[in-house]
C-alpha positions as CSV (number, residue, x, y, z in Angstrom):
1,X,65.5,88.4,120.5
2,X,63.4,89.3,117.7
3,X,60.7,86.6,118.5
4,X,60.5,88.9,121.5
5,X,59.8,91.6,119.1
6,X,57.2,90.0,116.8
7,X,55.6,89.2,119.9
8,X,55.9,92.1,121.8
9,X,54.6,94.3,119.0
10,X,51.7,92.2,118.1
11,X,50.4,93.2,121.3
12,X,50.5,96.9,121.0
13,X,46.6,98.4,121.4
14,X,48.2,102.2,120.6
15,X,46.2,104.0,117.9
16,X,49.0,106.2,117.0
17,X,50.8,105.2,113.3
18,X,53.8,103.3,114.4
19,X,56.6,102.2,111.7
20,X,59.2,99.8,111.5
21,X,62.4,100.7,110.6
22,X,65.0,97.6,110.1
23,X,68.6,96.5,108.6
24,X,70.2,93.6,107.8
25,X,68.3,90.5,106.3
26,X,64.7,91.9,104.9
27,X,61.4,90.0,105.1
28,X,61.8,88.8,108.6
29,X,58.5,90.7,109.8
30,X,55.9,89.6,107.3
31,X,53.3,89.3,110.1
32,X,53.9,92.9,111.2
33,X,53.4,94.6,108.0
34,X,49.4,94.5,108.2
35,X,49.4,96.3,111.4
36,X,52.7,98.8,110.9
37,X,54.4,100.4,107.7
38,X,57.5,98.8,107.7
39,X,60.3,100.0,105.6
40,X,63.5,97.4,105.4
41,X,66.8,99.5,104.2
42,X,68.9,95.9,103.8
43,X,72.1,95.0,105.0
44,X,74.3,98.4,105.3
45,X,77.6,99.0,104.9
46,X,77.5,102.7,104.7
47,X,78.1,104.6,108.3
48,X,76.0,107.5,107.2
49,X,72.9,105.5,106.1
50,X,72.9,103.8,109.7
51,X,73.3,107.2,111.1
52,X,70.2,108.4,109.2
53,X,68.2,105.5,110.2
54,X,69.0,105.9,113.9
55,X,68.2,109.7,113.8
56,X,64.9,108.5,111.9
57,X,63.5,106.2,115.1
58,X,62.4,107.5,118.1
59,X,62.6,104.5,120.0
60,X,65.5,101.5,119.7
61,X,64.4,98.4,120.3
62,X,67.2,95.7,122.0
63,X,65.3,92.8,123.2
64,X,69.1,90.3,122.9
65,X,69.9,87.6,125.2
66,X,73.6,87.3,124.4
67,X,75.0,90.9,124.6
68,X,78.9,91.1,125.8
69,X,78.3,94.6,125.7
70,X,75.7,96.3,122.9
71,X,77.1,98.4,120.1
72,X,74.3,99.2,118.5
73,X,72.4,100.1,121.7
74,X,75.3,102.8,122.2
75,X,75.0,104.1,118.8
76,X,71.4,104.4,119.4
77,X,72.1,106.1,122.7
78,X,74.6,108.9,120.8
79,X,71.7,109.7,118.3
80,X,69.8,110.6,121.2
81,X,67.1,107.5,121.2
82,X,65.9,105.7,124.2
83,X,66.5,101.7,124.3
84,X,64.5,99.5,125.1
85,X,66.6,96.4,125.9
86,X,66.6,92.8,128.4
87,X,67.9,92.0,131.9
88,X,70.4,89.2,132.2
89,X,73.4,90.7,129.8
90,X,75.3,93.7,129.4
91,X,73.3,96.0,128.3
92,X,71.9,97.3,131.7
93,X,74.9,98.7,132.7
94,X,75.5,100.3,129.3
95,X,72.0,102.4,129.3
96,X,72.8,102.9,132.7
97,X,69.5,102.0,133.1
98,X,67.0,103.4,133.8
99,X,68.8,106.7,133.1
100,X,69.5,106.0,129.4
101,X,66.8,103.0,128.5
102,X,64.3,100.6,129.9
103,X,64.9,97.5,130.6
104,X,62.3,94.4,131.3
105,X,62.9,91.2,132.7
106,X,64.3,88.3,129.8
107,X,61.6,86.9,127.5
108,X,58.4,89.2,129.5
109,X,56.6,89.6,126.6
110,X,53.9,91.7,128.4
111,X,56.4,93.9,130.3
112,X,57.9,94.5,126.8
113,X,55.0,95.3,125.0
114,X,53.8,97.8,127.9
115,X,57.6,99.4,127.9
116,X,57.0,100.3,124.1
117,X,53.3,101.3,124.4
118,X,55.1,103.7,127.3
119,X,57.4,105.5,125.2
120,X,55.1,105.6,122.3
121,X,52.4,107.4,124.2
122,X,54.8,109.8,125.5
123,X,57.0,112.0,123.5
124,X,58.5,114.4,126.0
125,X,59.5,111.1,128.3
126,X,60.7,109.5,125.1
127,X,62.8,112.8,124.5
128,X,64.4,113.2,127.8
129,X,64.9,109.6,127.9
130,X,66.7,110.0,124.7
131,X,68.9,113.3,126.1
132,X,69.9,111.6,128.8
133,X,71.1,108.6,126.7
134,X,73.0,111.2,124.6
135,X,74.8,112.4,127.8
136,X,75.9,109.2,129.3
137,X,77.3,108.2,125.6
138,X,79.4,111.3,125.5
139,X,80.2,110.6,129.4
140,X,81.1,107.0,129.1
141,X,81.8,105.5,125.2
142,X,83.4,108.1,123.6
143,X,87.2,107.9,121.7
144,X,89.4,109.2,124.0
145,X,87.5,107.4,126.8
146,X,87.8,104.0,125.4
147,X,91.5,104.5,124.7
148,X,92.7,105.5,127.6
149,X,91.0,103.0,129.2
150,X,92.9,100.4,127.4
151,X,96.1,102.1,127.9
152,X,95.2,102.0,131.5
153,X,94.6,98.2,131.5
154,X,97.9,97.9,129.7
155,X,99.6,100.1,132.4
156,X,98.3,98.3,135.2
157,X,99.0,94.3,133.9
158,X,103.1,95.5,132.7
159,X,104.0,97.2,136.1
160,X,102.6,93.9,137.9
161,X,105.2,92.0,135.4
162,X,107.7,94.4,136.7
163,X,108.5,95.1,132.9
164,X,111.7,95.8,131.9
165,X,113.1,99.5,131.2
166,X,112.1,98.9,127.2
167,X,109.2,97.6,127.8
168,X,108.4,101.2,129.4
169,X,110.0,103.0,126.1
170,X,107.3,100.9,124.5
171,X,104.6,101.5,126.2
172,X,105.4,105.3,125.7
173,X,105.6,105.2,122.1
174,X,101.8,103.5,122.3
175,X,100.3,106.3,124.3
176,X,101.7,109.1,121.7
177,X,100.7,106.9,118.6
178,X,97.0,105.8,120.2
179,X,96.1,109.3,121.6
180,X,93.5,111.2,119.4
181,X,94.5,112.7,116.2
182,X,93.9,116.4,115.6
183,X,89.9,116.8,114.6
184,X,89.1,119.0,111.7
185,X,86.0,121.8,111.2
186,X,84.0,119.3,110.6
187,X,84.5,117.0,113.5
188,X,85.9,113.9,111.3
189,X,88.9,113.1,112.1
190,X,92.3,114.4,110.4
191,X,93.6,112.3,107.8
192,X,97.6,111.9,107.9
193,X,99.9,110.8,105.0
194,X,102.0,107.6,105.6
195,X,105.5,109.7,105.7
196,X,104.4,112.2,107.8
197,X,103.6,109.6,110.6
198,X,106.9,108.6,112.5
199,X,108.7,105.8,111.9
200,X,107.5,103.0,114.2
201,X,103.8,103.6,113.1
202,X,104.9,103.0,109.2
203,X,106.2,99.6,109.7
204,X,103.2,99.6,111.8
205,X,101.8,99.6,108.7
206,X,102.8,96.8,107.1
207,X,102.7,94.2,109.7
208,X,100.2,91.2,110.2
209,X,98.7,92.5,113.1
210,X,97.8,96.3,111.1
211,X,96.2,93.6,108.2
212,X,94.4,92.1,110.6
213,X,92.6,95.6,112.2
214,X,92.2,96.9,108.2
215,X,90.3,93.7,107.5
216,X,88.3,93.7,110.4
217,X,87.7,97.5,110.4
218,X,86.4,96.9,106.9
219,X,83.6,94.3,107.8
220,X,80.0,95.6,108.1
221,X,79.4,97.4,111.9
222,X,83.0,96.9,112.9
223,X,84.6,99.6,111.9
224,X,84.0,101.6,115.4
225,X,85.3,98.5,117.7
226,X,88.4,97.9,115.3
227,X,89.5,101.6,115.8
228,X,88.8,102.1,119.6
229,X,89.6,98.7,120.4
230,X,91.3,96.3,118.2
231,X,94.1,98.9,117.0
232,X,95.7,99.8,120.1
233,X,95.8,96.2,121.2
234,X,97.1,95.6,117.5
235,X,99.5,98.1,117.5
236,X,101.2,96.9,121.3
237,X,101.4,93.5,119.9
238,X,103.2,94.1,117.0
239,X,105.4,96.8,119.3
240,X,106.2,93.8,122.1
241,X,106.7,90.9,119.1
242,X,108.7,93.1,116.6
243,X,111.2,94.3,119.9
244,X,111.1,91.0,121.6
């Protein structure tokens, strides 16, 4: 989508001082940076740096085509920033639109353009737009959401296998090692030594399927998936093969 972008922003008549903030591979906007200060931070791999440059914007710009669901628009939306994204994927239904975002129809150039023009040349809209955005993140994508969801799904496919009585021990011993992990002052998460986790969880450790969610977790912007999604489904794997 960032053709839609280029376009889009070309088109912009607002006198106000507009900049660009972008990651990932620089010198994409060369035709932008006579009419906006642009300021390229690079290809990140640093949490707190994205953080920062999502607290910096005041509007986040989504214009995709292909979205299965929209990451970085819900990151956007738990920093408080109004999206502006496409119809015709997921991310409607994420921004709960138009509670948490705009959206414009695939490709409209013009209706883009006028959506950022909009938000520009209206900061309280752009802030409640942004509140509200905050609110449906905390609502709807955040940790202990997302797991019990998939512990839910999980519930729901074994008891239509009729599962077996172990395959209900198992099940159990996945809630208690998914569920949230005591949160510190700070709000981080608690950090727990190897032998004080129990037993199942520290062979856990050293299985294929944990090597697989380190490496993943480890790759730049998948280190939120991998823990709210790819662990869980890891960790019951590796429960149902190493039982089996």
């Amino acid at each position: 989508g960032l053709s839609l972008i280029k376009e889009a922003l070309q088109r912009v008549t607002s006198t106000k001082q507009i900049t660009l903030l972008t990651v990932a591979q620089k010198g994409v906007v060369p035709e932008l940076a006579k009419s906006f200060h642009t300021i390229e931070a690079g290809w990140l791999t640093n949490d707190r740096a994205m953080l920062d440059i999502y607290h910096a914007a005041d509007i986040f710009l989504m214009p995709s085509v292909a979205e299965a669901f929209g990451m970085m628009a819900m990151e956007a939306m738990a920093c408080g920033k109004p999206v502006i994204a496409c119809e015709g994927t997921s991310l409607p239904e994420v921004l709960k639109a138009p509670e948490g975002g705009m959206v414009v129809p695939a490709g409209d150039v013009a209706a883009f353009t006028e959506a950022i023009e909009r938000l520009v040349a209206s900061p309280h809209e752009r802030r409640e737009m942004g509140a509200r955005a905050r609110r449906i993140a905390e609502t709807h994508y955040n940790k202990d959401t997302y797991v019990s969801r998939i512990i839910a799904v999980y519930e729901e496919v074994i008891a239509k296998r009729q599962p077996e009585s172990r395959l209900d021990s198992i099940l159990s011993e996945q809630r208690k090692t998914v569920g949230l992990r005591p949160s510190s002052a700070h709000g981080e998460t608690a950090t727990v030594a190897a032998r004080d986790l129990p037993p199942p969880t520290r062979r856990f450790k050293g299985s294929r399927q944990h090597t697989f969610y380190t490496r993943l977790r480890q790759r730049p912007g998948m280190k939120l998936p991998a823990v709210l999604i790819v662990r869980p489904i890891a960790y019951l794997a590796w429960l149902l093969t190493s039982r089996s």
